[in-house]
Backbone as a chain_set.jsonl record, in Angstrom:
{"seq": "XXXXXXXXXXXXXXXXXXXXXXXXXXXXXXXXXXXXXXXXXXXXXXXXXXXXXXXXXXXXXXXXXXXXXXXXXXXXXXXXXXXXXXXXXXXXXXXXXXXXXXXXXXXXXXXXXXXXXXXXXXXXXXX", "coords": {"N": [[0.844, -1.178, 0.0], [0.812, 2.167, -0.832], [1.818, 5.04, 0.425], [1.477, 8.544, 1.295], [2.939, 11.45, 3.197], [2.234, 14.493, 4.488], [3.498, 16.942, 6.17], [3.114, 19.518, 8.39], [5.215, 21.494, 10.392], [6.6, 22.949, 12.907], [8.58, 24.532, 15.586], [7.336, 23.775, 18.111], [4.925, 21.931, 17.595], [4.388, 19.508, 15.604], [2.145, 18.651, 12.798], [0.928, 15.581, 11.026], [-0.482, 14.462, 8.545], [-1.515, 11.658, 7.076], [-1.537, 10.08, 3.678], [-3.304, 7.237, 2.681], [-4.068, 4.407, 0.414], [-6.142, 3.514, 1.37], [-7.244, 5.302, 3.034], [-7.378, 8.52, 5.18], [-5.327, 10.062, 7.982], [-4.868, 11.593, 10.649], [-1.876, 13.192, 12.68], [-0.916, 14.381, 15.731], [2.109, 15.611, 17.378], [3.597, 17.039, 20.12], [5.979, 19.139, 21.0], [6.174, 19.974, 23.563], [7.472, 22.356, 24.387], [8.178, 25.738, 24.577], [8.35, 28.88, 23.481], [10.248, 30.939, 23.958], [12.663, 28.785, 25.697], [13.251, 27.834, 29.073], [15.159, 26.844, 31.052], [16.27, 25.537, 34.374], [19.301, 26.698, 36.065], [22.296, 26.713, 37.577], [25.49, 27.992, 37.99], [28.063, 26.213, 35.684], [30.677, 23.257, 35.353], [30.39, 22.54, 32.716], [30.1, 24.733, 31.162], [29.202, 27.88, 30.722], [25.659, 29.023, 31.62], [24.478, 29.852, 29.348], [25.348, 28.285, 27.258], [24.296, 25.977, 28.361], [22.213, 25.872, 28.577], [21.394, 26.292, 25.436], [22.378, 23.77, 25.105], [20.798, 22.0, 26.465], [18.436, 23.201, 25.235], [18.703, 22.119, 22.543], [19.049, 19.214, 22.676], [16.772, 18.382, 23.481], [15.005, 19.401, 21.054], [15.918, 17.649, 19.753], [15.023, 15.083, 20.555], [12.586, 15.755, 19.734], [12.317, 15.703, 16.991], [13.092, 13.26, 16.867], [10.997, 11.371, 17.478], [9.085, 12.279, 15.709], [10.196, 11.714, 13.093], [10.148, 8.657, 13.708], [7.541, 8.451, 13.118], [6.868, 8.631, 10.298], [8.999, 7.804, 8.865], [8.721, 5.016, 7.675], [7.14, 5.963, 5.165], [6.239, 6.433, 1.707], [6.419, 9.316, 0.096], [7.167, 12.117, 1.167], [6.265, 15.334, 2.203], [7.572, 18.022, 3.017], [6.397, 20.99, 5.281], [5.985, 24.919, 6.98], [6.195, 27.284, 8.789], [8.931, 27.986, 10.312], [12.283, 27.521, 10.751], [12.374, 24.949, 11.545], [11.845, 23.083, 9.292], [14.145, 22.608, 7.83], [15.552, 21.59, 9.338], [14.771, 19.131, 10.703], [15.114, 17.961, 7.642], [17.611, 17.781, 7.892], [18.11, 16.147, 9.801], [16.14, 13.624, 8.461], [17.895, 13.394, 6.47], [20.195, 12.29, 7.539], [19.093, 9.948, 8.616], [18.646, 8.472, 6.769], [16.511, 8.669, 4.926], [16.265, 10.455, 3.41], [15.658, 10.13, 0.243], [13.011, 10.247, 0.213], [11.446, 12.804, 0.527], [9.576, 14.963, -1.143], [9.225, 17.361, -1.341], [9.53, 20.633, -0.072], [8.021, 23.591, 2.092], [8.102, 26.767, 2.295], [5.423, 28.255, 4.956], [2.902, 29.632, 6.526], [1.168, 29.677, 9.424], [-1.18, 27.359, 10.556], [-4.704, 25.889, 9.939], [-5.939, 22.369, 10.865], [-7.392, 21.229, 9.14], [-6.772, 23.041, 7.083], [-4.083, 21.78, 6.342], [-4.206, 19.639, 6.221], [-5.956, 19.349, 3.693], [-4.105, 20.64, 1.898], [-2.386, 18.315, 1.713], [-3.73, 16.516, 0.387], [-4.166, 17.243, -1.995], [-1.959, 17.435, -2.834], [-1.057, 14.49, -3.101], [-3.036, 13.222, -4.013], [-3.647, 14.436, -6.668]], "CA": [[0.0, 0.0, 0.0], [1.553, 3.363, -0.777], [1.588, 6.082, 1.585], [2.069, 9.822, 1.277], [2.605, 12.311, 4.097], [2.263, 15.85, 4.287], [4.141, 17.432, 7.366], [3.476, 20.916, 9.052], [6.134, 21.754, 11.779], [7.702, 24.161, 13.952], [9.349, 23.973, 17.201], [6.12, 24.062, 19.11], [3.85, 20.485, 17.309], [4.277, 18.853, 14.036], [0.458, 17.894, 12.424], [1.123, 14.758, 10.234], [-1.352, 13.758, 7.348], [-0.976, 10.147, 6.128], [-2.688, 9.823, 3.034], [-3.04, 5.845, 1.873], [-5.434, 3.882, -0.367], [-7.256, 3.527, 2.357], [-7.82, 6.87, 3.455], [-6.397, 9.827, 5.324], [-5.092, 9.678, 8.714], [-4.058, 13.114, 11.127], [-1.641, 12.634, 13.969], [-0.402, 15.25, 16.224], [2.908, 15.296, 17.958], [3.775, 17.808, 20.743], [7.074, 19.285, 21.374], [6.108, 20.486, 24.737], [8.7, 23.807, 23.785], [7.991, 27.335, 24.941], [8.918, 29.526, 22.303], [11.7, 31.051, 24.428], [13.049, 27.849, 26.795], [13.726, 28.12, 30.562], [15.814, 25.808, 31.642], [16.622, 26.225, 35.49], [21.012, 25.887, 35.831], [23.357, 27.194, 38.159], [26.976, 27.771, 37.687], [28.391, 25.017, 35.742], [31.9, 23.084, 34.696], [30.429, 22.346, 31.377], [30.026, 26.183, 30.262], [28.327, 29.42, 31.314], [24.43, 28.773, 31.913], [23.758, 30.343, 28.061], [25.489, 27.357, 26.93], [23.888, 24.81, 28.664], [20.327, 26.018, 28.089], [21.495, 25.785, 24.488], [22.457, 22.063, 24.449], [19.358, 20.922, 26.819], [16.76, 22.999, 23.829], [18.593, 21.59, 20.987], [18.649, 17.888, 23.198], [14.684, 18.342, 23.594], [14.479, 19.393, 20.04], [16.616, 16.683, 19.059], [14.205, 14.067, 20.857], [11.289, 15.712, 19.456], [12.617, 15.172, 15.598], [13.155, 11.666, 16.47], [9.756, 10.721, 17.355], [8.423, 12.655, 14.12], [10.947, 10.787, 11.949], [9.599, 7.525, 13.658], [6.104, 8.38, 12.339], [7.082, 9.459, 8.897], [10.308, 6.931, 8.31], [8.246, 4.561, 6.238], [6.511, 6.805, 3.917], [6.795, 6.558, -0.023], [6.996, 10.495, -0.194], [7.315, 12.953, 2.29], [6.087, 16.701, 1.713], [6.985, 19.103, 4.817], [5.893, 22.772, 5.057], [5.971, 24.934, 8.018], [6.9, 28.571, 9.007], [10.513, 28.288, 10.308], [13.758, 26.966, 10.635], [12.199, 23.348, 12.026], [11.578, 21.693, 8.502], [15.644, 22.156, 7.657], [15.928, 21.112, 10.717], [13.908, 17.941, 10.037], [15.202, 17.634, 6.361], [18.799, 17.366, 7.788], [17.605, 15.079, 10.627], [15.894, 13.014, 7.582], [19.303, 12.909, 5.505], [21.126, 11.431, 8.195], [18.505, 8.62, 9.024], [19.002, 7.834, 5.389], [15.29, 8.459, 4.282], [16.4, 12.494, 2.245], [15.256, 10.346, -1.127], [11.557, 10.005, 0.359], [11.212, 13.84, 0.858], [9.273, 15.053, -2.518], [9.199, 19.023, -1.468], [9.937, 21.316, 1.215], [7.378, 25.035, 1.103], [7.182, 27.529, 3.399], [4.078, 28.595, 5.092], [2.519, 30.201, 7.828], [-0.015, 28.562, 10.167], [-2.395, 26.809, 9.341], [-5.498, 24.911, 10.891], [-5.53, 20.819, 10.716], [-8.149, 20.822, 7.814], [-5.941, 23.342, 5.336], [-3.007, 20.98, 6.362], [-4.904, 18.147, 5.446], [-6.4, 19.4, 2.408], [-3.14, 20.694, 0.786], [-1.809, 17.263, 1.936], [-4.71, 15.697, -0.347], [-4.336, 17.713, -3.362], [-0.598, 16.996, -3.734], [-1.013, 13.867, -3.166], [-4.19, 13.129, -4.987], [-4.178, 15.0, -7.725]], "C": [[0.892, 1.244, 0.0], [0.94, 4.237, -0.108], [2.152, 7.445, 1.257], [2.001, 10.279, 2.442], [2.912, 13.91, 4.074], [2.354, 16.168, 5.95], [4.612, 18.883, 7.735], [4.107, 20.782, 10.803], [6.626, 22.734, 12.03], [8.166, 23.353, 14.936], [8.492, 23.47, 18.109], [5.775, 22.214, 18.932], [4.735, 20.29, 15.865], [2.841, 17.818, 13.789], [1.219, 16.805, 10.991], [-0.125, 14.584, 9.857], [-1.098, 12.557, 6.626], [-1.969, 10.066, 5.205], [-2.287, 8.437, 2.224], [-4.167, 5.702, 0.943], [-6.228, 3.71, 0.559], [-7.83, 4.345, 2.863], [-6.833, 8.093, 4.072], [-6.57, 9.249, 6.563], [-4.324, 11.456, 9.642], [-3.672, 12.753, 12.389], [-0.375, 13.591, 14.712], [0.912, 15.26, 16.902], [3.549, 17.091, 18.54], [4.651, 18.108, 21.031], [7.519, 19.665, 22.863], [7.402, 21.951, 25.355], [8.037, 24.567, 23.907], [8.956, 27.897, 23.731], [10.02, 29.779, 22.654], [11.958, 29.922, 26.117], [13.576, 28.393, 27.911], [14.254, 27.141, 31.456], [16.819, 26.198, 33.617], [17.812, 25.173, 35.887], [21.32, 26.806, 36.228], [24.701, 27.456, 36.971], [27.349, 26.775, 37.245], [29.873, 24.769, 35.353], [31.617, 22.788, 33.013], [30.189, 23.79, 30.504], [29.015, 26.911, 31.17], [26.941, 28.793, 30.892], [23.928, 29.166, 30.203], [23.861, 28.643, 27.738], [24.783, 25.808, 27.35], [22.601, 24.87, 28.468], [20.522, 25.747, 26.767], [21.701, 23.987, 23.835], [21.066, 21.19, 24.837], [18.445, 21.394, 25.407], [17.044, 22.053, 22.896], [18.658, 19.555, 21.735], [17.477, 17.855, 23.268], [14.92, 18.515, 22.425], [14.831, 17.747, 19.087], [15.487, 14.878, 19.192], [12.746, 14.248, 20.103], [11.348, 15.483, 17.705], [12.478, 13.903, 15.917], [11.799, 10.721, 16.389], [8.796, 10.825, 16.299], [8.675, 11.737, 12.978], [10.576, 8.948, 12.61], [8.3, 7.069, 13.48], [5.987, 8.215, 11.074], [8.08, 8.116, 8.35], [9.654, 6.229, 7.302], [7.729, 4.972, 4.979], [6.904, 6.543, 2.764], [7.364, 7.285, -0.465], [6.196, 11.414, 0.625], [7.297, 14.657, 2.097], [6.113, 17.355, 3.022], [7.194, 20.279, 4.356], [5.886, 23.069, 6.606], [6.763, 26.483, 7.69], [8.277, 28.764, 9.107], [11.398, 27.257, 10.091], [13.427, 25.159, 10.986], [12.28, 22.383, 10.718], [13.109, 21.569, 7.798], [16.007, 21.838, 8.472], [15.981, 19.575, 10.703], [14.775, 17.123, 8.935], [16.935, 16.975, 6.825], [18.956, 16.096, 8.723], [17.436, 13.931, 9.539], [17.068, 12.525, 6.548], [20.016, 11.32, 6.464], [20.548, 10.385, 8.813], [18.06, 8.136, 7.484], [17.115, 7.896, 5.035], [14.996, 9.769, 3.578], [15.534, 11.689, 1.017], [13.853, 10.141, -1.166], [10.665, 11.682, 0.067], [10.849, 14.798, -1.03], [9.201, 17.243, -2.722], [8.997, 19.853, 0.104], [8.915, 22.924, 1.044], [7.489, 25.671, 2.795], [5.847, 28.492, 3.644], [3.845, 29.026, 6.019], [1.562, 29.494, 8.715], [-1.306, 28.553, 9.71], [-3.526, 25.868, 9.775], [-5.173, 23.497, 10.402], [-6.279, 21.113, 8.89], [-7.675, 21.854, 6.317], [-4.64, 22.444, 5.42], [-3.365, 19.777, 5.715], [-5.323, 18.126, 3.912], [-4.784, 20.13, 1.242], [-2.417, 19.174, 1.015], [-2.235, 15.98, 0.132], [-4.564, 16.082, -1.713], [-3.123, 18.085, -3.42], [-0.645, 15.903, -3.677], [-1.948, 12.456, -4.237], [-4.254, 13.811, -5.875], [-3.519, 14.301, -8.636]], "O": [[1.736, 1.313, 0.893], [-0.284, 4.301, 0.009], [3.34, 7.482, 0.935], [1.102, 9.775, 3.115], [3.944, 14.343, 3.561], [1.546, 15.776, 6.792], [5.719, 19.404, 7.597], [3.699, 20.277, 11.849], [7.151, 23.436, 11.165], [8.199, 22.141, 15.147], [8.934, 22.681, 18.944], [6.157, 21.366, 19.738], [5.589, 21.016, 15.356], [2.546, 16.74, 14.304], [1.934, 17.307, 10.123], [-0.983, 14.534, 10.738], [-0.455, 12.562, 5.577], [-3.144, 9.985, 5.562], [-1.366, 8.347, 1.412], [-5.015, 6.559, 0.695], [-7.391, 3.867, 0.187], [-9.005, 4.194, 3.196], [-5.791, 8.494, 3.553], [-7.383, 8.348, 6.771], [-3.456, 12.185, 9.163], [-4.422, 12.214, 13.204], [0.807, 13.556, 14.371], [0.776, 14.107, 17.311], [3.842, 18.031, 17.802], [4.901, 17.251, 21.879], [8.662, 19.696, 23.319], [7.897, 22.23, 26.447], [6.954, 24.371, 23.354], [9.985, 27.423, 23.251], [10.972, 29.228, 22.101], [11.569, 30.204, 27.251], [14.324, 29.367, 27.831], [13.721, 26.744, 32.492], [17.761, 26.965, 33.818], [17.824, 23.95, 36.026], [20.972, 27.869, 35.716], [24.84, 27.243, 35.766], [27.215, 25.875, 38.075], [30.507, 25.769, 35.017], [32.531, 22.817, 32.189], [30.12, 23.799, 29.275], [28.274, 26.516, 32.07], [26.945, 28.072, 29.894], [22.86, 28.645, 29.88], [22.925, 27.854, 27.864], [24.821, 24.777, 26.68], [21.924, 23.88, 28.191], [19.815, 24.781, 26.48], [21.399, 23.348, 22.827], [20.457, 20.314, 24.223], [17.895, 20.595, 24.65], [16.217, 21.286, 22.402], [18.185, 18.712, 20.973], [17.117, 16.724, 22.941], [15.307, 17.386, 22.124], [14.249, 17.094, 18.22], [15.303, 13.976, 18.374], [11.945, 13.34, 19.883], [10.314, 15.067, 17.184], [11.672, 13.278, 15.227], [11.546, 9.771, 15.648], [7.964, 9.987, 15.951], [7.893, 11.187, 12.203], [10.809, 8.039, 11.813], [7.866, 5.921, 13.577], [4.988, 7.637, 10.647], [7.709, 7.516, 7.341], [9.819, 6.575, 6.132], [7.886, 4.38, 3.911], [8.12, 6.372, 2.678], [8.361, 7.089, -1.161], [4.974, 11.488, 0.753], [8.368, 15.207, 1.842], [5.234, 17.375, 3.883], [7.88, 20.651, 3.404], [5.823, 22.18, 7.455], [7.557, 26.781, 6.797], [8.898, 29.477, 8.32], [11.245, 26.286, 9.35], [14.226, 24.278, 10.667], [12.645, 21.211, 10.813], [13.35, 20.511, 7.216], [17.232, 21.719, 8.445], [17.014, 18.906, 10.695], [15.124, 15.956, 9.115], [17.426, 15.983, 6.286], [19.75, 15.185, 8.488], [18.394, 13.16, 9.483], [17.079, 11.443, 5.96], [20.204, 10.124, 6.243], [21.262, 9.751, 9.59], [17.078, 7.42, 7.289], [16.603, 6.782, 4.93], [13.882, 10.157, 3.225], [14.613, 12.391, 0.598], [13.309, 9.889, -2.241], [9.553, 11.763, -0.455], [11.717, 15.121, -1.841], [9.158, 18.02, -3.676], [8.362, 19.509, 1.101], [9.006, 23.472, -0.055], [7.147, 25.265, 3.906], [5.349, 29.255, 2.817], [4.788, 28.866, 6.793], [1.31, 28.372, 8.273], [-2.092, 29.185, 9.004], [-3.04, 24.764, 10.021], [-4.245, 23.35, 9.606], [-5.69, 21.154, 7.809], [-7.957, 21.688, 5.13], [-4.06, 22.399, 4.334], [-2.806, 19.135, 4.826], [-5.121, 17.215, 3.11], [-4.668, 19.982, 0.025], [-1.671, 18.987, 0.054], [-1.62, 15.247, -0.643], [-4.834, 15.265, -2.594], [-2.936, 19.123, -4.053], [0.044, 15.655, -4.667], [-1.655, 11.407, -4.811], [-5.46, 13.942, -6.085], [-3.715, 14.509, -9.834]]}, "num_chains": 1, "name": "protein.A"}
């Protein structure tokens, strides 16, 4: 059975659209990310407190790609859209778990409810 998915993300969620022969499918995934992170850190030996708030976001972000890319990994072809910096984020994530030749187009966009996510999902995929 072939599978398309259409994937809006930021830092915040990523809304997945699976569209098969069988039908469509929408499945949310939460990053649980504050726009600006607050990570509460003393004095440390591994670097000044900037630095370490920097490795825990991009370690949370890093966990929250992985669970995306273990929704998505099988896919046929993989369309992500999304306001910022998350879907090169993603795309380079996606290289290096060897599944870049699934990925059929990258757009940017602004937000967007489930049902225009879904429906541009449907009419690249369906048409």
């Amino acid at each position: 059975m072939k599978s398309g998915i259409g994937l809006w993300i930021d830092h915040r969620q990523a809304v997945i659209v699976v569209v098969t022969d069988a039908g469509e499918e929408t499945k949310h995934i939460i990053s649980n990310m504050e726009k600006r992170v607050r990570f509460s850190s003393g004095a440390s030996e591994d670097g000044s407190q900037e630095d370490v708030r920097d490795r825990q976001f991009g370690n949370h972000l890093n966990s929250y790609y992985d669970e995306v890319i273990a929704v998505i990994r099988d896919a046929d072809a993989i369309q992500i859209f999304g306001p910022g910096e998350a879907k090169g984020e993603l795309e380079k994530r996606l290289k290096h778990a060897g599944v870049k030749g699934q990925i059929v187009g990258i757009e940017t966009v602004d937000k967007m409810t489930d049902r225009q996510i879904a429906a541009k999902v449907r009419e690249h995929f369906l048409a």
